[in-house]
PDB file of N, CA, C, O and CB in Angstrom:
ATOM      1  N   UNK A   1      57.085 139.385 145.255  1.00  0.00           N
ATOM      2  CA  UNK A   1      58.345 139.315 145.990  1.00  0.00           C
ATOM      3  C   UNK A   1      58.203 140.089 147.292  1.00  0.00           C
ATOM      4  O   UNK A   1      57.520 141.103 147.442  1.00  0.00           O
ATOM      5  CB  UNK A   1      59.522 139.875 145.140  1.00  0.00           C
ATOM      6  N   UNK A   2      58.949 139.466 148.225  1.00  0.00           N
ATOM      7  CA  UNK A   2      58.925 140.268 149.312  1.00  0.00           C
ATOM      8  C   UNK A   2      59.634 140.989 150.092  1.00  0.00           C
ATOM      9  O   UNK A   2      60.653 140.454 150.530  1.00  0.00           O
ATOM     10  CB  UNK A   2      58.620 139.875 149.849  1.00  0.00           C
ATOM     11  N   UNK A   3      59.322 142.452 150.521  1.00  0.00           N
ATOM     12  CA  UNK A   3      60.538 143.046 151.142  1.00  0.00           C
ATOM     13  C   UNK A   3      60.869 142.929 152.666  1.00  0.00           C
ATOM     14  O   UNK A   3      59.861 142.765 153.353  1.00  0.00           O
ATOM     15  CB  UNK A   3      60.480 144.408 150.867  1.00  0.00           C
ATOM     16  N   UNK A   4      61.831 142.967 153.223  1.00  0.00           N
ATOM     17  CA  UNK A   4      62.032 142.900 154.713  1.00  0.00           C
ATOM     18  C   UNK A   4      62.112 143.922 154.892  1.00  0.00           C
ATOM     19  O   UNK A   4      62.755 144.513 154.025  1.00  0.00           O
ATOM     20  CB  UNK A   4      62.997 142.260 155.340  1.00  0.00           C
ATOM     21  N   UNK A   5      61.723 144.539 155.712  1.00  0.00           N
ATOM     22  CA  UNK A   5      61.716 145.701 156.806  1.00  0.00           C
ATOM     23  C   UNK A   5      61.276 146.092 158.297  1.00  0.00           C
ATOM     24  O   UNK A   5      60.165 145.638 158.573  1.00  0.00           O
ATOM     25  CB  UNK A   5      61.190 146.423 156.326  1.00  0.00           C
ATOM     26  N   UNK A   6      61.780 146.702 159.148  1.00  0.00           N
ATOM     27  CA  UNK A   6      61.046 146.612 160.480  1.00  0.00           C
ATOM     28  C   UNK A   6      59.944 146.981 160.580  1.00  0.00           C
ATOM     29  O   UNK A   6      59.366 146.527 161.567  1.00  0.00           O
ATOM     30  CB  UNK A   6      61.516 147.172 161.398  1.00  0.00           C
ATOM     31  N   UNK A   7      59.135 147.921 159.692  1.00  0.00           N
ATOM     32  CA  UNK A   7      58.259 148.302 159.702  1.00  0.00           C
ATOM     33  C   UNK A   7      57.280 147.653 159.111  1.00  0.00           C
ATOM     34  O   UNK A   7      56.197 148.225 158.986  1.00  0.00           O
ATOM     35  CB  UNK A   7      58.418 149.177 159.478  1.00  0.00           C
ATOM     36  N   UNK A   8      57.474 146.232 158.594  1.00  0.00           N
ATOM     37  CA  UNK A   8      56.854 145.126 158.199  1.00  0.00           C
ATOM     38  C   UNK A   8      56.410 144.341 159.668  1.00  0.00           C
ATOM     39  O   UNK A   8      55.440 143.588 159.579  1.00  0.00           O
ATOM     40  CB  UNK A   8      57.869 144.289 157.184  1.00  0.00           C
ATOM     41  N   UNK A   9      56.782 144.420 160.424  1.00  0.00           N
ATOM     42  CA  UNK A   9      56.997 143.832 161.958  1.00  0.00           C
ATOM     43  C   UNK A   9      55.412 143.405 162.089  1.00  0.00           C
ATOM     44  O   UNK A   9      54.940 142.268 162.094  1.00  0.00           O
ATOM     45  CB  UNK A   9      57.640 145.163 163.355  1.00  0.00           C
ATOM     46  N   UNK A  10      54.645 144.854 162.209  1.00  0.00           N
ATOM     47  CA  UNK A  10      53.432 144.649 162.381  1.00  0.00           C
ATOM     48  C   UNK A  10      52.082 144.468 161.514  1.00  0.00           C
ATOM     49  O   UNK A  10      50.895 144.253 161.764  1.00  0.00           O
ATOM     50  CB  UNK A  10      53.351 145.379 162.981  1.00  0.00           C
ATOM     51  N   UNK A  11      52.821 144.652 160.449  1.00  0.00           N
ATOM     52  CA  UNK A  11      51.821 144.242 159.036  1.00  0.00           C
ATOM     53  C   UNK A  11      51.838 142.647 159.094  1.00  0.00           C
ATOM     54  O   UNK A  11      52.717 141.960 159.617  1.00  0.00           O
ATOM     55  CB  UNK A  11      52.572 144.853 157.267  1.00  0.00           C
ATOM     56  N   UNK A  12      50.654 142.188 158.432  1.00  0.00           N
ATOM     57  CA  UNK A  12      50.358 141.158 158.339  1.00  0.00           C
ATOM     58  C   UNK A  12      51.476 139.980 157.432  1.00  0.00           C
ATOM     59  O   UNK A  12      51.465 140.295 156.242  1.00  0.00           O
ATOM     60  CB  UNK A  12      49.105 141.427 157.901  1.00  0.00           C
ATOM     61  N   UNK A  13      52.302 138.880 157.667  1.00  0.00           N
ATOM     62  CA  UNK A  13      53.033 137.987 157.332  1.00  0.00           C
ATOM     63  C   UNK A  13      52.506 137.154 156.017  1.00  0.00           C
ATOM     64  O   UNK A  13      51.654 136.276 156.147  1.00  0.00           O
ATOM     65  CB  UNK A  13      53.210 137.268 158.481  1.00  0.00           C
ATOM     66  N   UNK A  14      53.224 137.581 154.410  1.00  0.00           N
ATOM     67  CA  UNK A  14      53.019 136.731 153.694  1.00  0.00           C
ATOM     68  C   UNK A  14      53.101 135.089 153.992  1.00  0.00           C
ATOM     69  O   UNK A  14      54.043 134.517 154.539  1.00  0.00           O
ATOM     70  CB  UNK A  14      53.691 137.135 152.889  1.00  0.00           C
ATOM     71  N   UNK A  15      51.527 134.308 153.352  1.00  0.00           N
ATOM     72  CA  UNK A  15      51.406 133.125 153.592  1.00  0.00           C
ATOM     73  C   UNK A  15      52.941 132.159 153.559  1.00  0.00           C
ATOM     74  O   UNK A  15      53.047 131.244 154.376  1.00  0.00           O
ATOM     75  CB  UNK A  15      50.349 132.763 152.619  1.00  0.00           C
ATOM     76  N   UNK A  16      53.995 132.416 152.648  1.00  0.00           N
ATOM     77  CA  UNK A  16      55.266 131.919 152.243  1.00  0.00           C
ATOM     78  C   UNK A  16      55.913 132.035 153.671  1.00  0.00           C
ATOM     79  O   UNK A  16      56.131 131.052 154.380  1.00  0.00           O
ATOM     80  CB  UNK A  16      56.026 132.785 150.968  1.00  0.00           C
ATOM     81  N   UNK A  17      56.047 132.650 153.839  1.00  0.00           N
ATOM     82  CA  UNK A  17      56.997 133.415 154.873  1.00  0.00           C
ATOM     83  C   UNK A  17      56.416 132.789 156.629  1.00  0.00           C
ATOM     84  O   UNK A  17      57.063 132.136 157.448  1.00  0.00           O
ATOM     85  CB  UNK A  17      56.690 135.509 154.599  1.00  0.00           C
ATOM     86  N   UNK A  18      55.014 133.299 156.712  1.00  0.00           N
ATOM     87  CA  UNK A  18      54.597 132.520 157.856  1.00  0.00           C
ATOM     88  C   UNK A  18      55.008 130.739 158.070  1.00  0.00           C
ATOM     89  O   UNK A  18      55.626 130.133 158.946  1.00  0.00           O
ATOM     90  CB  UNK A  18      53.048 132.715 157.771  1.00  0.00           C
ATOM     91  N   UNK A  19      54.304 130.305 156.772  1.00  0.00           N
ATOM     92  CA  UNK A  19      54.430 128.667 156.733  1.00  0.00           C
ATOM     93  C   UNK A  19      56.571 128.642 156.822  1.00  0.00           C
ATOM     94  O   UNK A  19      56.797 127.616 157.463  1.00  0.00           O
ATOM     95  CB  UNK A  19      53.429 127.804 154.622  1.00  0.00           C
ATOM     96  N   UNK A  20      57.337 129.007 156.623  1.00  0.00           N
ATOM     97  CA  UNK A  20      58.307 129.327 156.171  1.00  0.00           C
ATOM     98  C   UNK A  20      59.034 128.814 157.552  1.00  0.00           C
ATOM     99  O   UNK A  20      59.722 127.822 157.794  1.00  0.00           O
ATOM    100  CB  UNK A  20      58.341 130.759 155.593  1.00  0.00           C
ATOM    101  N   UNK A  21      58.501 130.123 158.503  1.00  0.00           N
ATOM    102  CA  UNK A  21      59.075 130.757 159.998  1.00  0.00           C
ATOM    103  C   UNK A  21      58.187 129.678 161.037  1.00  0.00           C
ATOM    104  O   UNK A  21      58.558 129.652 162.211  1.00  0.00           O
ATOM    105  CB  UNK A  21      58.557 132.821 160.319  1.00  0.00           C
ATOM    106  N   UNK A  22      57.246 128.960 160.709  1.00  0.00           N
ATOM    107  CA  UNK A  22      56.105 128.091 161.549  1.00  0.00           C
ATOM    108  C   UNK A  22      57.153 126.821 161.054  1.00  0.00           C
ATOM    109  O   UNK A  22      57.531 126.396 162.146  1.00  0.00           O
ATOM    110  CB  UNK A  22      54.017 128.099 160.919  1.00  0.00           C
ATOM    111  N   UNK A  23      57.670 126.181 160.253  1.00  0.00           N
ATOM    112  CA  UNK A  23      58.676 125.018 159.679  1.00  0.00           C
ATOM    113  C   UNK A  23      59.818 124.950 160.592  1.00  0.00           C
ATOM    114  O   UNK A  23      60.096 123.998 161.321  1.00  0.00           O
ATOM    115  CB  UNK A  23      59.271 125.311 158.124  1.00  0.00           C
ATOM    116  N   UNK A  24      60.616 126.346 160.450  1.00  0.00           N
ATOM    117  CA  UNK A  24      61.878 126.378 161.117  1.00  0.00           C
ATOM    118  C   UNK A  24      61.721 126.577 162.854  1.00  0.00           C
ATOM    119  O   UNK A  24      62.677 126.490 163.625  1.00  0.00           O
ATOM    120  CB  UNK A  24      62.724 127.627 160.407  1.00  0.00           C
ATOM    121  N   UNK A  25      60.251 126.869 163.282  1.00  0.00           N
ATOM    122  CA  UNK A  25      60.257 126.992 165.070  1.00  0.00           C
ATOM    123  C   UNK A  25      60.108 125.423 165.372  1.00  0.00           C
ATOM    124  O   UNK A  25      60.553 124.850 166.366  1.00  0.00           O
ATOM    125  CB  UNK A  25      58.683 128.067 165.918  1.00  0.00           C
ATOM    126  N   UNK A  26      59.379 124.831 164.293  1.00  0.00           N
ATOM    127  CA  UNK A  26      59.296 123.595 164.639  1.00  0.00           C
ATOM    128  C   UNK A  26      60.515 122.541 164.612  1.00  0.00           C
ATOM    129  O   UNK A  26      61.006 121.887 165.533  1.00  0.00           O
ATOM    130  CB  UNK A  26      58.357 123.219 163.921  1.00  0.00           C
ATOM    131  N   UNK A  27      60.774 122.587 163.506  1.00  0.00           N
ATOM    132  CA  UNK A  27      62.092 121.462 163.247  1.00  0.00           C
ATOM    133  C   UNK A  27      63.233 121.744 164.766  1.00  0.00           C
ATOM    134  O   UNK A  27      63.689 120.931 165.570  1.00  0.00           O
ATOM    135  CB  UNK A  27      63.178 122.008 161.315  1.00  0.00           C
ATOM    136  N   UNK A  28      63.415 123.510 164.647  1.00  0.00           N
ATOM    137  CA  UNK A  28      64.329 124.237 165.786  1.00  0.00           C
ATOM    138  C   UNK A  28      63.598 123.062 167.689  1.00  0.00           C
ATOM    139  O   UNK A  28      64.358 122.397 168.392  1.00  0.00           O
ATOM    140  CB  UNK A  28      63.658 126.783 165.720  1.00  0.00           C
ATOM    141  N   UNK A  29      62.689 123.162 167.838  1.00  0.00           N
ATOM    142  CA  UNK A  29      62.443 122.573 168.816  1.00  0.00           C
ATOM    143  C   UNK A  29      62.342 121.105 168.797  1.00  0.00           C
ATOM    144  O   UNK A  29      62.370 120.652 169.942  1.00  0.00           O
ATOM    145  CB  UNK A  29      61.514 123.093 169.207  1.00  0.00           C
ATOM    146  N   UNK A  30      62.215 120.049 167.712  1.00  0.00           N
ATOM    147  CA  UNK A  30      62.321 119.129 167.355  1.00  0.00           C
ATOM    148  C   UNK A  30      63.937 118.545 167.825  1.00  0.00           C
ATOM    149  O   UNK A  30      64.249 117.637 168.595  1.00  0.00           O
ATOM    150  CB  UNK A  30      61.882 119.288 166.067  1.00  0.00           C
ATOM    151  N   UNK A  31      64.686 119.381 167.099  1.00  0.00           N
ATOM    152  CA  UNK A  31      65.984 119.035 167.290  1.00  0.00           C
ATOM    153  C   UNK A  31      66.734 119.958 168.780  1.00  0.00           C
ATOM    154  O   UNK A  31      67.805 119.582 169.257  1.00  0.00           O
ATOM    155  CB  UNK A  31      66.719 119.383 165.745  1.00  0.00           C
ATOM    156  N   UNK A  32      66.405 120.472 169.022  1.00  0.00           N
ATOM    157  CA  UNK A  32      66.653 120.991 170.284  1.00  0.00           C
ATOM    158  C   UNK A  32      66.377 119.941 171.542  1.00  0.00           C
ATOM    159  O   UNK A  32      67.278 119.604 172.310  1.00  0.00           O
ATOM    160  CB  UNK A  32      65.790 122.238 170.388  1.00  0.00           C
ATOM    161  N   UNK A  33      65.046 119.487 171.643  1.00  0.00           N
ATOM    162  CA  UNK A  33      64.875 118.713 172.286  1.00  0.00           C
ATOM    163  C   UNK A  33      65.448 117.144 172.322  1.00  0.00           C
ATOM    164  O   UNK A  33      65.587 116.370 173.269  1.00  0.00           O
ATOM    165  CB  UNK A  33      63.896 118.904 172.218  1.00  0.00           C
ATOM    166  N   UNK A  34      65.646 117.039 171.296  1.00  0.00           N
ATOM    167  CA  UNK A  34      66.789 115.809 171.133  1.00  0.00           C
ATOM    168  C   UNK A  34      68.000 116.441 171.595  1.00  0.00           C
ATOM    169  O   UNK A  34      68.457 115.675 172.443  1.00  0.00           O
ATOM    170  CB  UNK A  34      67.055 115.191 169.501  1.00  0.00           C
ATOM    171  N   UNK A  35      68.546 117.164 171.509  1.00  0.00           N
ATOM    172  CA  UNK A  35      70.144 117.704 172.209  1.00  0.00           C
ATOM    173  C   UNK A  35      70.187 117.696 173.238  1.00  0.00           C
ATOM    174  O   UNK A  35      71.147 117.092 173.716  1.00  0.00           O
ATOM    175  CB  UNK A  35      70.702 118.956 172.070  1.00  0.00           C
ATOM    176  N   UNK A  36      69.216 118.335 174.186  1.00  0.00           N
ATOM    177  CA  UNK A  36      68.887 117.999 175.270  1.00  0.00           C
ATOM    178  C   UNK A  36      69.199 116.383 175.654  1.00  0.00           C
ATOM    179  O   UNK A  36      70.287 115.920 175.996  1.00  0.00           O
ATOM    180  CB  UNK A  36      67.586 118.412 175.308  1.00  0.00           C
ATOM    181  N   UNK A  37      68.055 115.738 175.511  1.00  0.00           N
ATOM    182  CA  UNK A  37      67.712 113.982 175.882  1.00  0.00           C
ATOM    183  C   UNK A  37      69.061 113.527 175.583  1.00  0.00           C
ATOM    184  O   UNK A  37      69.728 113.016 176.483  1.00  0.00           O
ATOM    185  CB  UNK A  37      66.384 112.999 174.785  1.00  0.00           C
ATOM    186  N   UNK A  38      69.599 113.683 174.231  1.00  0.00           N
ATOM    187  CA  UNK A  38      71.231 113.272 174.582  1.00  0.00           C
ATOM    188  C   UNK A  38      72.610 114.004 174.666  1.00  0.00           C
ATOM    189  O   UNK A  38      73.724 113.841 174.168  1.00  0.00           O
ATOM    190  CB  UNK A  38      71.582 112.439 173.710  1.00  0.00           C
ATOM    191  N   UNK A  39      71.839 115.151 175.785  1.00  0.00           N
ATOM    192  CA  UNK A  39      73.333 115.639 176.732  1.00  0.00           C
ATOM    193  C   UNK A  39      73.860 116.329 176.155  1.00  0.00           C
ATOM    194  O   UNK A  39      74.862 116.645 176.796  1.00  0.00           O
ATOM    195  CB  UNK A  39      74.442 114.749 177.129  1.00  0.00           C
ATOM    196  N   UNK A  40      73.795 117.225 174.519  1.00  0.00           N
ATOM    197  CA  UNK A  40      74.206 117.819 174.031  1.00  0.00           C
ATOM    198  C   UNK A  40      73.971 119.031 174.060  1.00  0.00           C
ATOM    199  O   UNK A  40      73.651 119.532 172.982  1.00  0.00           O
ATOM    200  CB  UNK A  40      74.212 117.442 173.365  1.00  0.00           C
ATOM    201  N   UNK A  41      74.033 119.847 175.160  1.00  0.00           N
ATOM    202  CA  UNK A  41      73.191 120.822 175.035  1.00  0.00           C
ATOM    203  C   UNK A  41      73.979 122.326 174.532  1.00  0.00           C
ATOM    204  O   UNK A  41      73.282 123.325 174.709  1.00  0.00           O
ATOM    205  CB  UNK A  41      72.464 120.868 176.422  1.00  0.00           C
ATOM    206  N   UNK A  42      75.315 122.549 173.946  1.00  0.00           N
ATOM    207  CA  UNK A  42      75.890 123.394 173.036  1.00  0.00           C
ATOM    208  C   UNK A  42      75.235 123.237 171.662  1.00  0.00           C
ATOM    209  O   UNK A  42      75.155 124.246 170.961  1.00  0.00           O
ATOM    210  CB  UNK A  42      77.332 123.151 172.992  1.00  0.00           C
ATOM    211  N   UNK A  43      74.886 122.386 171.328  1.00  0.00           N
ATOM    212  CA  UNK A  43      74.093 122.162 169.880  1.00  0.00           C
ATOM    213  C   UNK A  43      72.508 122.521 170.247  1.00  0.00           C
ATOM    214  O   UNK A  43      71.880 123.215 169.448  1.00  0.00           O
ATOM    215  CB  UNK A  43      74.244 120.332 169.233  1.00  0.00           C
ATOM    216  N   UNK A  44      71.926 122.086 171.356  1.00  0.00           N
ATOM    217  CA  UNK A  44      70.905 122.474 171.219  1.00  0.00           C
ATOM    218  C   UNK A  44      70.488 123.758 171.500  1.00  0.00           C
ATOM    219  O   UNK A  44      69.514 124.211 170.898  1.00  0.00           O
ATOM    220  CB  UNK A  44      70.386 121.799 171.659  1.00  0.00           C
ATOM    221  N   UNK A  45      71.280 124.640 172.608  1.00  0.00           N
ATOM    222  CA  UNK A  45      71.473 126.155 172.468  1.00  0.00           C
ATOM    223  C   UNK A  45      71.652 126.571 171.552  1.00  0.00           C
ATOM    224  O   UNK A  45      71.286 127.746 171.575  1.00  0.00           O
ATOM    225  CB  UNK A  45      72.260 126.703 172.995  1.00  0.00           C
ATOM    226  N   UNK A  46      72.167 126.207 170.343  1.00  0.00           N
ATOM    227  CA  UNK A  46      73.122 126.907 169.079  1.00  0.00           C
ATOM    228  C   UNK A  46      70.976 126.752 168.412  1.00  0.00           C
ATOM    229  O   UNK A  46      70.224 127.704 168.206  1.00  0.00           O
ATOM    230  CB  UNK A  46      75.212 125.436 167.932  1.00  0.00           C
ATOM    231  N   UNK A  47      70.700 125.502 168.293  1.00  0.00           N
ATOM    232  CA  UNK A  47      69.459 125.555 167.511  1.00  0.00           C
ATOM    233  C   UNK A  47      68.350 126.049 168.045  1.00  0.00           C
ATOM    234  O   UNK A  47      67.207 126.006 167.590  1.00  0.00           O
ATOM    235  CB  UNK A  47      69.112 124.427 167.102  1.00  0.00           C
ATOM    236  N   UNK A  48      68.735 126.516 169.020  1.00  0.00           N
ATOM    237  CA  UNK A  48      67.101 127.139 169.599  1.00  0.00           C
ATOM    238  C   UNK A  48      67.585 128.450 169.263  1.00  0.00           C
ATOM    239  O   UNK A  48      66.709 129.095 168.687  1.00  0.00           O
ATOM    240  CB  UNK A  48      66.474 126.942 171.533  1.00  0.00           C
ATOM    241  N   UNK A  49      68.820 129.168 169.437  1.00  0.00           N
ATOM    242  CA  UNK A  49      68.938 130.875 169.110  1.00  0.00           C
ATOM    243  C   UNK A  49      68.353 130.710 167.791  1.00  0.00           C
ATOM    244  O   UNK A  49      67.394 131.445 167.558  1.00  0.00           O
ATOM    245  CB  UNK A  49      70.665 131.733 169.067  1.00  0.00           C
ATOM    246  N   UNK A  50      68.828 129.662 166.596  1.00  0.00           N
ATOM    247  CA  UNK A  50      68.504 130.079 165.125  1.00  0.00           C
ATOM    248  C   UNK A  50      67.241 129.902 164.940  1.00  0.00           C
ATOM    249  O   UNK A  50      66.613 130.880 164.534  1.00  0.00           O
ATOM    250  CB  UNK A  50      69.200 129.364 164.048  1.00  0.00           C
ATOM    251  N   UNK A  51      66.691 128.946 165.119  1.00  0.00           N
ATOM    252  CA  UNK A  51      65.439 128.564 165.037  1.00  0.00           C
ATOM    253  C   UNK A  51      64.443 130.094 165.313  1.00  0.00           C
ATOM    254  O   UNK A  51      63.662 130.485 164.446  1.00  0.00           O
ATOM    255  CB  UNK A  51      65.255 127.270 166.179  1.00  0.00           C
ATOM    256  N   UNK A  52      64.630 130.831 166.636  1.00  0.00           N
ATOM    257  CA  UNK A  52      63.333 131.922 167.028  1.00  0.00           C
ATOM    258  C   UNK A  52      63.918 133.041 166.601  1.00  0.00           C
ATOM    259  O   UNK A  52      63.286 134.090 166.479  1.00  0.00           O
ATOM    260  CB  UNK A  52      62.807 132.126 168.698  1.00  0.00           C
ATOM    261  N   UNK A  53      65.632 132.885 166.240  1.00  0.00           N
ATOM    262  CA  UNK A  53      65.667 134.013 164.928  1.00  0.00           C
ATOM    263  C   UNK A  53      65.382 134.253 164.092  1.00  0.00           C
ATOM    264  O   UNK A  53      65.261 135.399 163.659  1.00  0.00           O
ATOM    265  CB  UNK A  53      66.206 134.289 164.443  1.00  0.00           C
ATOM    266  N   UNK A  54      65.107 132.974 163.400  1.00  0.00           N
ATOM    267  CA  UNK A  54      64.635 132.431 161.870  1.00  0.00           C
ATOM    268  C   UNK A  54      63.126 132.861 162.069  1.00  0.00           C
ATOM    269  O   UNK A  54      62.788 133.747 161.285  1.00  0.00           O
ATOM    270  CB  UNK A  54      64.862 130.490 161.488  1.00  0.00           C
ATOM    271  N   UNK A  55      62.182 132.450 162.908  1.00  0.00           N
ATOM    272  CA  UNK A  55      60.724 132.589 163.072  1.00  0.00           C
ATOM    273  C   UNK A  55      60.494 133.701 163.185  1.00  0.00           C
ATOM    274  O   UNK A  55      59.332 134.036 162.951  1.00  0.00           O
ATOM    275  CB  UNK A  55      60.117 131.993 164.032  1.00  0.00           C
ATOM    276  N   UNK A  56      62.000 135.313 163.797  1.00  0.00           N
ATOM    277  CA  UNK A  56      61.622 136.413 163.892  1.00  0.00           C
ATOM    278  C   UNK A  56      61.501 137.364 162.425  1.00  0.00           C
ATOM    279  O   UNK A  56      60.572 137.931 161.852  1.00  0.00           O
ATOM    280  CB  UNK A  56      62.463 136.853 164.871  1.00  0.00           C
ATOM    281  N   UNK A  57      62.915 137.206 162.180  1.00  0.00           N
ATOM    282  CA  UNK A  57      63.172 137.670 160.795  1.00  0.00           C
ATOM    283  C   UNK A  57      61.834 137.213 159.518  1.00  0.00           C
ATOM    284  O   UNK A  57      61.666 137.816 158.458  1.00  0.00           O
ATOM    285  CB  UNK A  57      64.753 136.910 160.406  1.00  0.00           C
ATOM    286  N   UNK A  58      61.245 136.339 159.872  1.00  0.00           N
ATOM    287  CA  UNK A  58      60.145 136.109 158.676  1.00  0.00           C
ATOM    288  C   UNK A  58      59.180 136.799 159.135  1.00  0.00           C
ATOM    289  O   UNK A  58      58.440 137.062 158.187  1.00  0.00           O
ATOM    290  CB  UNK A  58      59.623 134.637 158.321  1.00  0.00           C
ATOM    291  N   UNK A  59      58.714 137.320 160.269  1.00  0.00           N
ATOM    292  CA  UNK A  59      57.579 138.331 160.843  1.00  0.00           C
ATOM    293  C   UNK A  59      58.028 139.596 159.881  1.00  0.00           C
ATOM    294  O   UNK A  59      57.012 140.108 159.412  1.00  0.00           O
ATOM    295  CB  UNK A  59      57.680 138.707 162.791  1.00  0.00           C
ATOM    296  N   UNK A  60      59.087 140.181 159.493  1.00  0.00           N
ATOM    297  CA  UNK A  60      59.879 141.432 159.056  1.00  0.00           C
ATOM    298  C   UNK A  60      59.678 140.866 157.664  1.00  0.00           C
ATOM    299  O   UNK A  60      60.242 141.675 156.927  1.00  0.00           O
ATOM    300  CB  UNK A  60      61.596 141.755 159.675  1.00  0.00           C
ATOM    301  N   UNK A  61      59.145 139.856 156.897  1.00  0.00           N
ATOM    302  CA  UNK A  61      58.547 139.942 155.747  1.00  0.00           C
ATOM    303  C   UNK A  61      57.155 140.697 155.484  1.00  0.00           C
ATOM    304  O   UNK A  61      56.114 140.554 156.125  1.00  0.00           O
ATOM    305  CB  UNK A  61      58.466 138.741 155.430  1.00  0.00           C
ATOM    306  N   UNK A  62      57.436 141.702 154.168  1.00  0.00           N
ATOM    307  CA  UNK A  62      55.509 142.383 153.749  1.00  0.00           C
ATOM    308  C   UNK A  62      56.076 141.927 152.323  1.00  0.00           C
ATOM    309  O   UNK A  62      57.162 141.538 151.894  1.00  0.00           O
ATOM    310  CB  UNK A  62      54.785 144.757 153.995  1.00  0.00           C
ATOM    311  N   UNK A  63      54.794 142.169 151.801  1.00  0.00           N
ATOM    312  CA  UNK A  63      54.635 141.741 150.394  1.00  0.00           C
ATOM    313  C   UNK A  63      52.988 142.384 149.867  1.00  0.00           C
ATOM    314  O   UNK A  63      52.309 143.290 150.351  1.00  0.00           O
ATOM    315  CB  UNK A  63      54.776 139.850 150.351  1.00  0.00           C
ATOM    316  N   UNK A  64      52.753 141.529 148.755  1.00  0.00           N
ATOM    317  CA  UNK A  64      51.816 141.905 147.754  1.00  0.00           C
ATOM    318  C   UNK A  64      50.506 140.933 148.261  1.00  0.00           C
ATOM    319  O   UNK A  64      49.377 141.198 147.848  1.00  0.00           O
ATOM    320  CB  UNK A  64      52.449 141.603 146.094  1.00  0.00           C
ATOM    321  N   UNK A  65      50.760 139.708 149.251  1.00  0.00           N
ATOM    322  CA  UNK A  65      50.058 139.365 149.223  1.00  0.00           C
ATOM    323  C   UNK A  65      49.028 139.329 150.372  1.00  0.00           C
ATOM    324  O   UNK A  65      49.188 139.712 151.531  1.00  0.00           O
ATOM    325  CB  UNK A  65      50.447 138.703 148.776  1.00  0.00           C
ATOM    326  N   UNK A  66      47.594 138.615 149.620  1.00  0.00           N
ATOM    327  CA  UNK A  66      46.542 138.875 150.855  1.00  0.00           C
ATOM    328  C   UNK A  66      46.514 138.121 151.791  1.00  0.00           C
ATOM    329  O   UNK A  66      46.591 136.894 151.853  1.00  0.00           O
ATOM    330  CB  UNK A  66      45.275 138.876 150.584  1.00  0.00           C
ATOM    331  N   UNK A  67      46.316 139.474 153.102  1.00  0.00           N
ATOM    332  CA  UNK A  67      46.243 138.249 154.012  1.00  0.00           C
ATOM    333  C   UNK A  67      45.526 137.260 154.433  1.00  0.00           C
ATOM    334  O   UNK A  67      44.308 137.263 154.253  1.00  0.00           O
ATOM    335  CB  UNK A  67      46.365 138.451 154.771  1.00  0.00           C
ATOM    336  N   UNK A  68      46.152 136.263 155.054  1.00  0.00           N
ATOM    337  CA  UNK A  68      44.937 134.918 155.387  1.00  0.00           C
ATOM    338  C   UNK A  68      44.344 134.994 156.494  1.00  0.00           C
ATOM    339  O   UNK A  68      45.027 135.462 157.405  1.00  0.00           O
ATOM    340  CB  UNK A  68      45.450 133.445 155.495  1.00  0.00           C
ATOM    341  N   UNK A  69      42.722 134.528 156.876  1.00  0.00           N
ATOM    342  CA  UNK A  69      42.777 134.937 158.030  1.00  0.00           C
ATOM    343  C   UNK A  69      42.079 133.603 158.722  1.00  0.00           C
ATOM    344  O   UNK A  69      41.915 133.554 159.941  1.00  0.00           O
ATOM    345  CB  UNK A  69      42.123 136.382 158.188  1.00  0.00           C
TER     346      UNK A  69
END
């Protein structure tokens, strides 16, 4: 299991958590960029803040496991 903490920041990112935060930057710019192309761009602001929040907060995951390299 894994704990969040800031001091996790710079420790190495359980495999879960990386693949996790690498999913949500993607989909986040996926659909962002469609908001954009159709003119929506309050929705696509709204998904780009969550999206590189989402990708931050999973960096602030440590755990038990080894890292990958």
């Amino acid at each position: 299991m894994a704990s969040f903490s800031f001091k996790n920041y710079w420790d190495p990112t359980p495999k879960t958590y990386r693949i996790i935060g690498d999913i949500l930057l993607a989909l986040g710019t996926i659909i962002t960029t469609n908001g954009i192309m159709e003119g929506n761009s309050t929705m696509a602001l709204i998904v780009l803040i969550i999206s590189v929040l989402g990708k931050f907060f999973t960096n602030l995951a440590g755990g038990n496991e080894e890292p990958q390299q």
